[in-house]
N, CA, C and O of each residue as an XYZ file, in Angstrom:
264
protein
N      56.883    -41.732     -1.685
C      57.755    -40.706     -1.166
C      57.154    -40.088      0.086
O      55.931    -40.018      0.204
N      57.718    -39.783      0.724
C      57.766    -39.429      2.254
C      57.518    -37.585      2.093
O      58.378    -36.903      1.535
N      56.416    -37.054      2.587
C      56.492    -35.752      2.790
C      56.860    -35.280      3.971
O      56.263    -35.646      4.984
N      58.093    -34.230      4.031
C      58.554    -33.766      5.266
C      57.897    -32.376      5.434
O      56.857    -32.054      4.859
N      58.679    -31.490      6.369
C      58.184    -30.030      6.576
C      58.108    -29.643      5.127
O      58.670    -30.157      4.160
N      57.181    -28.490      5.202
C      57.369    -27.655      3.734
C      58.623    -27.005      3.997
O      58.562    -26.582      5.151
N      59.919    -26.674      3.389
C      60.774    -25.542      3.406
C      60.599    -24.528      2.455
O      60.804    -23.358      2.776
N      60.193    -24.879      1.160
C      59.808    -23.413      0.579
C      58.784    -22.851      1.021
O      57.672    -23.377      0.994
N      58.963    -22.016      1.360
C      57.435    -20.968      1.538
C      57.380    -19.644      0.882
O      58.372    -19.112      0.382
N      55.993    -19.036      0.898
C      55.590    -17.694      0.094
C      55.750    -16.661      1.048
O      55.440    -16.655      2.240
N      56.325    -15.714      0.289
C      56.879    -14.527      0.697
C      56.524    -13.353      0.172
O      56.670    -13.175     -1.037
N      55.981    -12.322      1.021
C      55.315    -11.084      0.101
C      56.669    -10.157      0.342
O      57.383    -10.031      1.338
N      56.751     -9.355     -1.425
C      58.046     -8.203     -1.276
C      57.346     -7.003     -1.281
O      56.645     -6.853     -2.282
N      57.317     -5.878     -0.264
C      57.148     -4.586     -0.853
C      57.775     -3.624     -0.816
O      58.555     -3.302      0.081
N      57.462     -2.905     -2.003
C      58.614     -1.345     -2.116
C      58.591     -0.672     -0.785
O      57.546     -0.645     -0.133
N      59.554     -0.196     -0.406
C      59.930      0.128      0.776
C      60.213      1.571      0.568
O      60.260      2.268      1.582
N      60.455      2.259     -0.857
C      60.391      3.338     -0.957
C      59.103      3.847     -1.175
O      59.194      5.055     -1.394
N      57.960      3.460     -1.211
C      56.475      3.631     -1.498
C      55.894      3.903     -0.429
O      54.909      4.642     -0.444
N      56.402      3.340      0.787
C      56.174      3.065      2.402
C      56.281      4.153      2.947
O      55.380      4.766      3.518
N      57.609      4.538      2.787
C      58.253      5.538      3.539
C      57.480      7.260      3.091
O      57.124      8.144      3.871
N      57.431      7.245      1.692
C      56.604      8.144      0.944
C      55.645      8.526      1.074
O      55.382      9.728      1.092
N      54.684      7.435      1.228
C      53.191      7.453      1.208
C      52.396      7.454      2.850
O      51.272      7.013      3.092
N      53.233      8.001      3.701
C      52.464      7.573      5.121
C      51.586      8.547      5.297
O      50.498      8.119      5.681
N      51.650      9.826      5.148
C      50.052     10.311      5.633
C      49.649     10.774      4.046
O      48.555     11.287      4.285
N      49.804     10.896      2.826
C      49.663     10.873      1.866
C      48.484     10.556      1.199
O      48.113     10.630      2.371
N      47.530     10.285      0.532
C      46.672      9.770     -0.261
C      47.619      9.072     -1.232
O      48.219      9.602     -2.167
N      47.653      7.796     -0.854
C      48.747      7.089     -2.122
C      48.336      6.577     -3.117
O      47.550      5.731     -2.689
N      48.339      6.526     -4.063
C      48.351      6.082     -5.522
C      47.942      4.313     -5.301
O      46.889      3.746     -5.591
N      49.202      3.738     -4.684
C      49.562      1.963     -4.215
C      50.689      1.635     -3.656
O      51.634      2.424     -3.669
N      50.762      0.555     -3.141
C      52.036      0.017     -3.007
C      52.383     -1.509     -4.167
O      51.635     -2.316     -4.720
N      53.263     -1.405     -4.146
C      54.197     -2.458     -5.020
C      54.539     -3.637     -4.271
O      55.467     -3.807     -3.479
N      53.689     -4.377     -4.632
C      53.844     -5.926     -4.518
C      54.229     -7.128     -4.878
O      53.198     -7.642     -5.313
N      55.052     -7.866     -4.961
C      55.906     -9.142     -5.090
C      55.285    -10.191     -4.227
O      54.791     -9.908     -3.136
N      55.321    -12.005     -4.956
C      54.792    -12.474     -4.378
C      55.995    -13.977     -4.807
O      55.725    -14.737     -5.737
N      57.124    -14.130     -4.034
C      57.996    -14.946     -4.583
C      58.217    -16.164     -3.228
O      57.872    -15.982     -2.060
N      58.788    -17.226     -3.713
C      59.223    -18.415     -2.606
C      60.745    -18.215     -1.799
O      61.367    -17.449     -2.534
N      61.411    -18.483     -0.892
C      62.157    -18.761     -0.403
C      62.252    -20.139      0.665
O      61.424    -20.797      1.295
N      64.239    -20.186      0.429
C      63.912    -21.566      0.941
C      64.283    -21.133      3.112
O      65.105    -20.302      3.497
N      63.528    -21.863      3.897
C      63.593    -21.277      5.275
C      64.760    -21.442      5.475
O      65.269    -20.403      5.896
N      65.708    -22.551      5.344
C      66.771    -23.425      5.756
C      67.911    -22.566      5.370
O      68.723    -22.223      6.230
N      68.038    -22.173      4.070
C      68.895    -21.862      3.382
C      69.034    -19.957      3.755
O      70.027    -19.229      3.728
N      67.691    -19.672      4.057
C      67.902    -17.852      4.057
C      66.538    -17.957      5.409
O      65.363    -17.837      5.064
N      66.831    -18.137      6.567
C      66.380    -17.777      7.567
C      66.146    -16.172      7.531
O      65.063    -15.735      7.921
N      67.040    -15.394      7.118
C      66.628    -13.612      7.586
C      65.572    -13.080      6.521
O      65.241    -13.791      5.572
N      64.970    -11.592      6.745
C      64.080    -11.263      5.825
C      64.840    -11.338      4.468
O      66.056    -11.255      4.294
N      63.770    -11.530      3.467
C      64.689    -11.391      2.193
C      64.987    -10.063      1.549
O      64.626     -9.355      2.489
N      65.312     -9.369      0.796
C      65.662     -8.199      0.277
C      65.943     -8.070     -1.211
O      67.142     -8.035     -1.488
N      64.831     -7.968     -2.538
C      65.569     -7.752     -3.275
C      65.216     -6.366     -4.035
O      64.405     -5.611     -3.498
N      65.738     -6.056     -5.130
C      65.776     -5.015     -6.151
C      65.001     -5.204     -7.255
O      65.570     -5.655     -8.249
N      63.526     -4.902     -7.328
C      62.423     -5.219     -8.008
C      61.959     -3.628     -8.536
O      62.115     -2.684     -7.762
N      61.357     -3.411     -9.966
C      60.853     -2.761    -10.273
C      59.536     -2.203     -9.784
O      58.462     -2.806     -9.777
N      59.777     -0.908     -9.357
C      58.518     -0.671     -8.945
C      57.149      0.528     -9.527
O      57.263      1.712     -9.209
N      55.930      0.065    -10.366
C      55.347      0.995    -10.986
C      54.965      2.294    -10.765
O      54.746      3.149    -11.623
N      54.876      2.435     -9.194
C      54.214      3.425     -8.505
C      55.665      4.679     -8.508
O      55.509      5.834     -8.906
N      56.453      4.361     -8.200
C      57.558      5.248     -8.379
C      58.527      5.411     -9.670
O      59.488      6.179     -9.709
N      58.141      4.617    -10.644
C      58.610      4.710    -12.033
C      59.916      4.318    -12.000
O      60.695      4.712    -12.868
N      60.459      3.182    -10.608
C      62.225      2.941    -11.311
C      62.316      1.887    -10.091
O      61.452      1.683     -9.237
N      63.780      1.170    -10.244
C      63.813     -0.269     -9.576
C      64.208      0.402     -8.015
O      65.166      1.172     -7.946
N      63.560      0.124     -7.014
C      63.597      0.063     -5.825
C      63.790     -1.290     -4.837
O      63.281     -2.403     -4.977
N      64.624     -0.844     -3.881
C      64.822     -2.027     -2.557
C      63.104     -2.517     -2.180
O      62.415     -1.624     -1.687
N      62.356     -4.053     -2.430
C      61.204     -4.483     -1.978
C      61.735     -5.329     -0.965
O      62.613     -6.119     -1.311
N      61.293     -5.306      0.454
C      61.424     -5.958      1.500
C      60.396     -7.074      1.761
O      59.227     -6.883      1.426
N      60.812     -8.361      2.410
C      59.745     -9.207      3.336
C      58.951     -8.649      4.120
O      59.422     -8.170      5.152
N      57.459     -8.545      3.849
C      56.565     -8.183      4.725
C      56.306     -9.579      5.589
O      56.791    -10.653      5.232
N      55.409     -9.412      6.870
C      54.342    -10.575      7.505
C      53.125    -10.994      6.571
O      52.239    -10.176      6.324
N      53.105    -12.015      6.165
C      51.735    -12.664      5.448
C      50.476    -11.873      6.249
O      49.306    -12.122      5.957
């Protein structure tokens, strides 16, 4: 079998409400996700609705840069 480009690749998610919260703050953490997407299929950042510990309830986690 023939290996082509990789198209799945790893994708870091983080709470985005943790972000916004915590900027001059002493923060607790941020909330991290570590899931695949396919490039071809979802070119834009990804976006999903992941539980997050640091704020105690499910929050929007965004595509960060590796």
């Amino acid at each position: 079998m023939a290996k082509g480009k990789d198209v799945r690749i790893r994708v870091f998610l983080e709470c985005t409400n943790c972000v916004r919260k915590n900027v001059n703050k002493k923060s607790r953490g941020i909330s991290r996700y570590i899931t695949q997407k396919n490039q071809h299929n979802t070119p834009s950042r990804l976006e999903l609705r992941k539980f997050c510990p640091y704020c105690d309830k499910h929050t929007i986690h965004g595509e960060i840069k590796n």
